[in-house]
GUTITI-791762 format. One record per residue (C-alpha): residue in one letter; x, y, z. Coordinates in steps of 0.25 Angstrom, whole numbers, plus 5000, padded with zeros to 4 digits. Layout:
N
AXYZ;...
This chain:
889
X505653865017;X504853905027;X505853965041;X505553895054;X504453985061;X505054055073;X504254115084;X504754225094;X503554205102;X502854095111;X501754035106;X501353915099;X501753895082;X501953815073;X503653755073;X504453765059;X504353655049;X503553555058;X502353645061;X502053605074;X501753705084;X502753745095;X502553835106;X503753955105;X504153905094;X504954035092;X505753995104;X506153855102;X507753855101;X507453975113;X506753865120;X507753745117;X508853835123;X507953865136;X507553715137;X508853685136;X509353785147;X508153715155;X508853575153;X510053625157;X510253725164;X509953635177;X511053545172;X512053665173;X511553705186;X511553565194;X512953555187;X513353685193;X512853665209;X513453535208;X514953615206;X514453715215;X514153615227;X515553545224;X516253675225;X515553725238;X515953585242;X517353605238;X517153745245;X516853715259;X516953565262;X517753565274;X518853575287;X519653605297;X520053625314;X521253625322;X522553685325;X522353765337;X522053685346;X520653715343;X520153695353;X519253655343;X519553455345;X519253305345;X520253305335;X521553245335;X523053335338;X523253355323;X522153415321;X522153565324;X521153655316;X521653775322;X523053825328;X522753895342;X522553835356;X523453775366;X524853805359;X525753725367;X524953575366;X524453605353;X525453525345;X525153365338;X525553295352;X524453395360;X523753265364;X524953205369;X525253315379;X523953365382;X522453295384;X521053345385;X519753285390;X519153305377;X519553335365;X520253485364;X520353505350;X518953495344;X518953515327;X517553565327;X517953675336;X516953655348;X516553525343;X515253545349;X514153635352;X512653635359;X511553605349;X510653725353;X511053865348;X510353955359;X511454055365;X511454185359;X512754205354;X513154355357;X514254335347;X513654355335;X513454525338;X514854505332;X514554455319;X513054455315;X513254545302;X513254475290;X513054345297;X511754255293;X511954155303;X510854095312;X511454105325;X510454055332;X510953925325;X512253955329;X512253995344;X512853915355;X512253795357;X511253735367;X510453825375;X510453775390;X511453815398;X511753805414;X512653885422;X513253815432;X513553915444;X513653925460;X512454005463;X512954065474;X514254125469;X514054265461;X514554245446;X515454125448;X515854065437;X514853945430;X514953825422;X514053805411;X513253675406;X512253635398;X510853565400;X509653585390;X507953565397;X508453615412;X507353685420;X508053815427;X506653835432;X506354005430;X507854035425;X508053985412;X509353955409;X510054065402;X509854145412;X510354045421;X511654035411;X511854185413;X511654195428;X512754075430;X511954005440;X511653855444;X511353815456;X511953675461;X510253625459;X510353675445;X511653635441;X511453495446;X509953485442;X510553525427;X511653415427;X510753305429;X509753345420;X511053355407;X511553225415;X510253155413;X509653195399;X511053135393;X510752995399;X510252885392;X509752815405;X509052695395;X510752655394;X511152565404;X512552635409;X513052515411;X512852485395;X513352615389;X513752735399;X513852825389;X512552815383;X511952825397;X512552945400;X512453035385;X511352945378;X510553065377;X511653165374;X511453175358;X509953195361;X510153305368;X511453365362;X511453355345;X512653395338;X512453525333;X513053545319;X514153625322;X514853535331;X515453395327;X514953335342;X514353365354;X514553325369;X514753375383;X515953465381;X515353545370;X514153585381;X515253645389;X516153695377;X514953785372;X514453835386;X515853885387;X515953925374;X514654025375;X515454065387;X516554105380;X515754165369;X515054245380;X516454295384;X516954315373;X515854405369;X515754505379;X516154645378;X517754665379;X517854765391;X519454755391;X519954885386;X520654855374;X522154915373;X522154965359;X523554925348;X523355005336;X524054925326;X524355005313;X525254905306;X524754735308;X525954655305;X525954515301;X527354455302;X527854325295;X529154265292;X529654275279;X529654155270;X531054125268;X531754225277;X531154195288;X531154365290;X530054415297;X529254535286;X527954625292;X526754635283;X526154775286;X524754835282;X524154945288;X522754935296;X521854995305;X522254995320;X521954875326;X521354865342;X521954735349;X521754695363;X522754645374;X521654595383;X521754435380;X520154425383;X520054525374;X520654455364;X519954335367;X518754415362;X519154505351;X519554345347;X518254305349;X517754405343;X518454405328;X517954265327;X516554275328;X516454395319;X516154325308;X515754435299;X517154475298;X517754365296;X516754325283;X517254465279;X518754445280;X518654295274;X519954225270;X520554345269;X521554335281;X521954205279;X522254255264;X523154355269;X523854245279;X524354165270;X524654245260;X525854285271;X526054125272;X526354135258;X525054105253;X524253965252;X524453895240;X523053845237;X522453975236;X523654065230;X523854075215;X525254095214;X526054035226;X527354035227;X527953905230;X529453945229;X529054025241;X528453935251;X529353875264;X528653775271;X529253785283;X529053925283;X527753915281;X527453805292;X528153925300;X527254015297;X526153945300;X526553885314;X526754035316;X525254045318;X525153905326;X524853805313;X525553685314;X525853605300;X526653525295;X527653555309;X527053545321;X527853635330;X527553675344;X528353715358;X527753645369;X528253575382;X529353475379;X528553335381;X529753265389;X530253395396;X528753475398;X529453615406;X530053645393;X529453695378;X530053645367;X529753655351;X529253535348;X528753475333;X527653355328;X527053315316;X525953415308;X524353405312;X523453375300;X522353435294;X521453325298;X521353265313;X522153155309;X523153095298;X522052975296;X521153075290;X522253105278;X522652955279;X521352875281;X520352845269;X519252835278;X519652995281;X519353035265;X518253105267;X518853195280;X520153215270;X519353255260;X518453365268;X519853405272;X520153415256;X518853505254;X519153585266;X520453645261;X519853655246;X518853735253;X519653825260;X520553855251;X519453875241;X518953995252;X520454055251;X520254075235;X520853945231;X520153875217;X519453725222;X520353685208;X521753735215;X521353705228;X520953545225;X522253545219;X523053595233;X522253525243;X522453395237;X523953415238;X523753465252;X522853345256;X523853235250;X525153325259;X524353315270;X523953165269;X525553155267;X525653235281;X524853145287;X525553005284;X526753055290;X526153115304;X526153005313;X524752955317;X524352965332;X524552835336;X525952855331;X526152965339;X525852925354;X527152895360;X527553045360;X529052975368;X529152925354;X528953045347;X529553135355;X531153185349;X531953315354;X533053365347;X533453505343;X533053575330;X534553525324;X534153385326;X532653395320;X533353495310;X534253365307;X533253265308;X532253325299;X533153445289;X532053455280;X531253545289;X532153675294;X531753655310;X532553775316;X531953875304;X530453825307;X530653855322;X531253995322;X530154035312;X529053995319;X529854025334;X529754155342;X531354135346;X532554075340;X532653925338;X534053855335;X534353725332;X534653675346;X533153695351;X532553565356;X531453535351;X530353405351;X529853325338;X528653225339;X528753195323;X530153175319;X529453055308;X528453165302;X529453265299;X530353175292;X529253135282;X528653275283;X529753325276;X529553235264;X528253275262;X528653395260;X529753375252;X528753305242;X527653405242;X527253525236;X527753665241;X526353705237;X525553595244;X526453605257;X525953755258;X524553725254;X524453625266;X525153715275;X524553835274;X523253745272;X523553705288;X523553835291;X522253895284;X521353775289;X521553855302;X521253985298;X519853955292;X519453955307;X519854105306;X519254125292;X517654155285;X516454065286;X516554005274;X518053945279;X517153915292;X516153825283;X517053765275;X517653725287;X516353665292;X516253585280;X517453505283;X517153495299;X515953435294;X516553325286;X517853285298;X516753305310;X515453315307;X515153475311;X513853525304;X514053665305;X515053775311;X514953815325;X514453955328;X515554045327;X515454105342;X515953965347;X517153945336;X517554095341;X517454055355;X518353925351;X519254005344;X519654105356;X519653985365;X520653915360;X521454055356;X521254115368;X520654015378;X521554095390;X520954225387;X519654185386;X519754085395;X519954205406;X518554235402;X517954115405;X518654105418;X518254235424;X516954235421;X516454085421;X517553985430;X517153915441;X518353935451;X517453845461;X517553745448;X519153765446;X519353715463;X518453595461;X519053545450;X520453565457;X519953485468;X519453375460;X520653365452;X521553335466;X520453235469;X520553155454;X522153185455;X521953095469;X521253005461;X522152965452;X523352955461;X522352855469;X521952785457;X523552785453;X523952735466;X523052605463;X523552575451;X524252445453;X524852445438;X525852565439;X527352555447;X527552635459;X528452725451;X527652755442;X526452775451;X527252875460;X527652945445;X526052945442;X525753025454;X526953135454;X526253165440;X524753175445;X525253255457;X526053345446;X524853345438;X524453495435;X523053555436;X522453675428;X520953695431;X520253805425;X521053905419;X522653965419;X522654065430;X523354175419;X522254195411;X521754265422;X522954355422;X522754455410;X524154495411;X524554345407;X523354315398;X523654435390;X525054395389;X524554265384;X523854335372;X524854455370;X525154435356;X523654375351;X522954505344;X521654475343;X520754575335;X519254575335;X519054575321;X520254475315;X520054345319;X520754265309;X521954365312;X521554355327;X521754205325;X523154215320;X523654315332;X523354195340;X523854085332;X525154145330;X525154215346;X524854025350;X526254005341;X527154105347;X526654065362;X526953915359;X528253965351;X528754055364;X528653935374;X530153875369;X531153885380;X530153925390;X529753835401;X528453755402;X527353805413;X526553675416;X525753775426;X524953855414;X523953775405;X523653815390;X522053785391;X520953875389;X520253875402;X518853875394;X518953745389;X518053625392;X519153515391;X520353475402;X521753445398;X523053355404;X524353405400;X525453305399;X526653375397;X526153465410;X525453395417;X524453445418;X522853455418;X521853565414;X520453585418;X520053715411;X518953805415;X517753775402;X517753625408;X517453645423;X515853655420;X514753545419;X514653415416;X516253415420;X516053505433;X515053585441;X515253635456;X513753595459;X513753455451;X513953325459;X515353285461;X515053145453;X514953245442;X516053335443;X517053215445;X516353135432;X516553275425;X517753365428;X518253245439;X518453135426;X519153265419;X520053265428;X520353145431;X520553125416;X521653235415;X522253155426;X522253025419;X522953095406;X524453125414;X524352975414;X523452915399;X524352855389;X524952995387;X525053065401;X526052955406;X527052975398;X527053125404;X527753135418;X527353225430;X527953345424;X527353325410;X528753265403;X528753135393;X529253025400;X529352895405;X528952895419;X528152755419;X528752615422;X528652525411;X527652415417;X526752545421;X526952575405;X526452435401;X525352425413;X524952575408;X524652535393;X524152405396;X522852495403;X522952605393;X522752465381;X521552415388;X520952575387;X521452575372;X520552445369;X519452485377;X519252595370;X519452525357;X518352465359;X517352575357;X516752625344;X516052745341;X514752715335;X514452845328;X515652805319;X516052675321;X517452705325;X518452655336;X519052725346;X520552745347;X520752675359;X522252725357;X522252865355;X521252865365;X521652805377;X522252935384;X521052995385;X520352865388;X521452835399;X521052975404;X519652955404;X519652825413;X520652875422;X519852995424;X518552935428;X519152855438;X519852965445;X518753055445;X517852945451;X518752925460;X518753055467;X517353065467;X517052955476;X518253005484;X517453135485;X516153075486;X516853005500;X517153135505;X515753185501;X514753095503;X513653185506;X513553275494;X512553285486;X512953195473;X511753205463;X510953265451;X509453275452;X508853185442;X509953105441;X509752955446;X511152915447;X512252915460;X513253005460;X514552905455;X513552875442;X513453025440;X515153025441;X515052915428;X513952995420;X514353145423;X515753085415;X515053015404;X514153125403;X515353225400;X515453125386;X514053155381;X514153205365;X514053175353;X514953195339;X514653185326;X515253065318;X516353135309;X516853195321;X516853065329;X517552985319;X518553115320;X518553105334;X518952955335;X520052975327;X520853095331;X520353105346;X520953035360;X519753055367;X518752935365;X517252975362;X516553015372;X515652885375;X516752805376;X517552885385;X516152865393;X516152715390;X517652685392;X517852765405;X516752715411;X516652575405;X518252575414;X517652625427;X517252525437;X516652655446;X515652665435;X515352525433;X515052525449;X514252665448;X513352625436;X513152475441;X513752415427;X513852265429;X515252215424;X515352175410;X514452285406;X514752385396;X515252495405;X515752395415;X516452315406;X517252185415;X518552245408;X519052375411;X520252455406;X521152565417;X522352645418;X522252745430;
């Protein structure tokens, strides 16, 4: 029989048995195979970029901010994304001591920036090597930028502010921004110009004040990506912050005072013997500085050089917790039989972490001249328990499940191994947050509030050995008859349970998670972007910030006193820091008048009202130490800071924070020294002192300018003030007596009178929903600030027109502006409100903060004031004259 003919060659003949003619016929099973190939090979491929894009989604989905105060807020007190800050109120029941203006704790870090990259940014000389970034895309933002100056006074010190399409005639205006000057025409021409392009003069005031006053806002100021919102205070945060940069920057001229260090030591407790051991390694001398601003900048410094830390990676961290005893998700042979919880949680509030235990030595609340170790329940890894407990929360809880695989998938963990472990962590901490009291639970502190010794808390709860945890993490000996204050006697009971019933692996897994959710602020920019990817999920940010302004964050919080001596050399206002002071005594007058006419409190408990606002304490500006350089370097003493290691710079200062905070038992409490960074734009009331803080960053415009109208300075910095005031006597502030101690100090019917105003707030701010997401506000949580905000007003209102009595022929207006001068009062404070905020970080907002949103801190104020009704012209009825109308002071 005839074979099959086969061809090695192309071309056309005739096929085997059938005859019929083929083209390569020598080639057909080659050409099966390759048709084959073509069939399926496409297959393979989409199957293949389908598992990649699953794990790079596994790899980088997400999360997280705060910890350290930072700085970085809207967010509630159990959430902290880093540990550094203001040591002595940053503890779970911070908000019940200590108030802001605005929210000082912002998860996004910043929060906020200008839409219009223009300002070179001389930072990147440091770290342009190997680094592809646009940073033309990344510079701070918005171009246009007045300096508000004396014209006549050489090199004084100016506030900045922003206006975009201003005609500076033949100066432009950087070079106006570098020469510091602005003449009262200039300055007040400006002013009305910003004032009038954020109107919406089509709204009747009268219908919604708000929308009058910022209608035009969010045409003229888009979010940009890398921030969650936009509004007022992120204007002024970034004009000091390219401030700061520009500070930071400059060249060190301090002669630096040389320590040759030939052996670095790292010491850590030993896990069982509690025995201090010295891990040695030789290395090259290495050059610190003594001078603190010099640190500030050698901080500053390590941070934004990126190239170096791409290059060092996760490798510092590595080493750090392989002294912790190594984290279990990412270790292939961890030893269990080892592992000492208690130790570890030691360890870790060694370098400032809270978990688990929330220890602390702050002012005793009911006995304020004295510190005192005091304890409260953990902080979470989200802003609030809801988030773990709520189904409406899944897909936040699980970005936050991502986030860690993520992370952990970065530090050499398998996804397989790492899915397994973070489920385990996610259902402990979802356990953890069942048994932490909710907020509303916890605002009677009287209630929560227990002192005993160690002895009796060591009896109370024996599970957890007290006096063991205190001297390992406690610079000086602590016996069993110290006295110290529990806020959460209830969570440590159950606590202990949980424990009892979970995994020695999964309780060191969470922990030391807790821990490295910190350290990724310190870490490469892959931990950076896998960070973004969760932000974007909980708040809406698009996109990292530019790393200039993280770095001048960073040393802000970590160094606010040393920098802050920066600033306040070269840019404050002295002029600036008397005004105010003279203001303040004016509102203070203010509220004693507006106290004295209230016919709902007792005698006794008026004359008790007025001791306190007499004994009130006023810090404007800055401490007068950290002009000192003995005393600021004293501060910093033990912080080494060097310019290339800014993870290990971090952790000088985290663990410097703890052993400052530590070293404060039996001493005496100085009510006279503030702990505020002075280049900050917020203000602060301290209950347990007494006292209010105006610092330096937020004497500038719209708040205040020496050659603005006073209706403008009193409806900016004036309402600040008077708000401050207001909060020594909000649903909180009253339960604080004159010298800043827990105690009852009112009569009972002023009690009863007191809440029955404070209910009518509670539901009138019930009432509003924000539209963008359809959510109530808490009337509750908010009322405090809200009780501020209204109380504020007044009193500011009220000394204006007393000093417009005693001035009656100055000159009160703005160019171009059409209004009177009480009208500019009313929209210089709403003004102050103007922003906007993306929807995941409002529905965030609404949950965790105790401010209100801006618009209805316009509308609520406003819609109480019978001043404004009067000024505007509002018939009764209307919506910002409403017949009913809610009051406290």
């Amino acid at each position: 029989m005839e074979t099959k003919t086969r061809w090695n060659s192309c071309r056309l003949a005739p096929y085997g048995d059938s005859g019929r003619v083929r083209w390569c016929v020598g080639h057909e099973q080659s050409w099966k195979l390759k048709l084959k190939v073509l069939v399926f090979l496409p297959l393979i491929l989409v199957f293949v970029t389908v598992i990649a894009i699953l794990a790079s989604y596994l790899q980088g989905f997400i999360h997280h901010h705060h910890g350290e105060r930072d700085a970085l807020a809207t967010q509630s007190p159990n959430f902290r994304d880093s540990e550094t800050g203001d040591n002595e109120e940053r503890h779970v029941l911070h908000s019940i001591t200590t108030t802001s203006f605005i929210p000082s704790d912002n998860p996004t870090q910043g929060f906020l920036t200008r839409h219009r990259r223009a300002i070179e940014d001389p930072t990147q000389k440091l770290h342009t090597v190997n680094d592809s970034r646009n940073y033309n895309d990344m510079q701070y933002s918005e171009s246009r930028f007045v300096s508000w100056n004396l014209p006549e006074v050489e090199e004084s010190p100016i506030h900045l502010f922003e206006y975009q399409d201003v005609d500076y005639g033949d100066e432009d205006q950087a070079t106006l921004f570098k020469r510091n000057i602005a003449s009262a025409a200039q300055a007040r021409k400006t002013q009305a110009a910003l004032m009038k392009q954020y109107m919406n003069s089509a709204i009747n005031p009268c219908d919604d004040f708000y929308e009058y006053a910022c209608g035009n806002w969010a045409k003229y100021n888009p979010i940009p990506p890398d921030k969650a919102g936009y509004d007022t205070f992120e204007i002024l945060r970034e004009n000091l912050d390219a401030m700061l940069r520009d500070l930071l920057f400059e060249e060190d001229l301090e002669e630096q005072e040389e320590l040759s260090v030939n052996v670095e030591k790292n010491t850590l407790s030993t896990d069982k013997g509690e025995k201090s051991r010295t891990n040695k390694r030789r290395s090259k001398p290495v050059v610190y500085s003594k001078n603190p601003v010099s640190k500030s900048k050698h901080l500053y410094r390590s941070c934004v050089n990126e190239d170096l830390i791409n290059r060092r990676g996760e490798k510092p961290l590595l080493k750090l917790l392989k002294q912790f005893g190594g984290w279990p998700i990412i270790e292939q042979e961890w030893d269990e039989t080892r592992f000492d919880w208690l130790y570890l949680v030691a360890q870790l509030r060694l370098y400032n972490n809270d978990v688990l235990i929330s220890e602390w030595v702050g002012p005793d609340i009911k006995n304020s001249d004295e510190y005192i170790i005091q304890f409260d329940q953990t902080s979470l890894g989200l802003p609030t328990r809801d988030y773990f407990l709520d189904n409406s929360n899944l897909k936040y809880l699980e970005a936050y499940r991502v986030y860690i695989i993520s992370i952990a998938n970065l530090l050499g963990a398998s996804i397989v191994r790492a899915t397994e472990d973070v489920d385990q962590i996610i259902d402990f901490e979802t356990e953890l947050a069942k048994i932490t009291a909710s907020q509303d639970d916890r605002r009677n502190v009287s209630e929560l509030y227990m002192k005993a010794t160690v002895g009796e808390l060591q009896a109370t709860i024996p599970q957890i050995d007290w006096l063991r945890y205190l001297n390992l993490i406690m610079n000086v000996p602590i016996r069993s008859n110290q006295l110290i204050v529990c806020f959460s006697v209830p969570y440590y009971q159950q606590l202990v349970s949980l424990l009892s019933n979970t995994s020695s692996r999964t309780i060191a897994n969470y922990l030391l998670w807790r821990f490295v959710r910190h350290r990724v602020n310190n870490l490469d920019k892959r931990f950076q972007e896998t960070k973004q990817r969760f932000y974007f999920v909980l708040f809406g940010r698009e996109r990292l910030p530019p790393r200039w302004q993280t770095c001048v964050t960073q040393v802000n919080s970590n160094m606010g006193m040393a920098l802050g001596r920066m600033f306040v050399e070269r840019y404050f206002d002295e002029i600036s820091k008397n005004d105010t002071l003279q203001m303040t005594k004016e509102i203070k007058q203010s509220f004693r008048d507006i106290l004295l006419d209230t016919d709902w409190l007792d005698a006794n408990t008026k004359q008790l009202a007025r001791l306190k606002i007499d004994a009130m304490h006023l810090r404007i500006g800055y401490p007068e130490f950290i002009l000192n350089m003995d005393e600021l370097s004293d501060r910093y003493k033990d912080v080494q800071i060097h310019p290339d290691r800014y993870f290990e710079n971090t952790l000088s200062i985290l663990q410097h924070l703890a052993r400052a905070e530590q070293n404060r038992i039996f001493t005496t409490v100085n009510k006279t020294l503030w702990n505020t960074a002075p280049a900050v734009v917020n203000a602060y009331y301290s209950r347990n002192r007494n006292q209010i803080m105006f610092p330096a960053g937020i004497l500038q415009p719209p708040f205040y300018q020496r050659h603005f109208p006073r209706s403008l300075n009193y409806g900016g910095i004036g309402v600040v003030i008077g708000h401050e005031i207001t909060h020594g006597f909000d649903d909180k502030g009253r339960l604080f007596d004159k010298e800043g101690n827990l105690q009852r100090w009112w009569r009972q019917q002023a009690i009863q009178e007191f809440h029955d105003r404070a209910q009518c707030l509670i539901d009138q701010y019930n009432t509003y929903i924000v539209p963008e997401v359809n959510m109530q506000v808490d009337g509750i949580n908010t009322q405090g600030e809200n009780i501020a905000d209204n109380g504020g007003i007044k009193q500011a209102y009220k000394a204006y027109i007393k000093w417009l009595s005693e001035n009656p022929k100055v000159d009160e207006s703005l160019p171009g502006l059409n209004i009177t001068n009480k009208q500019m009062f009313f929209l210089n404070f709403a003004q102050v409100w103007c922003g906007s905020t993306r929807p995941e970080a409002t529905r965030n907002k609404i949950k965790t903060a105790v401010h209100s949103p801006g618009r209805f801190r316009v509308i609520g104020t406003l819609s109480n004031s019978k001043e404004f009704a009067e000024a505007y012209h509002c018939p009764s009825g209307c919506p910002m004259n409403p017949k009913k109308k809610c009051s406290i002071w």
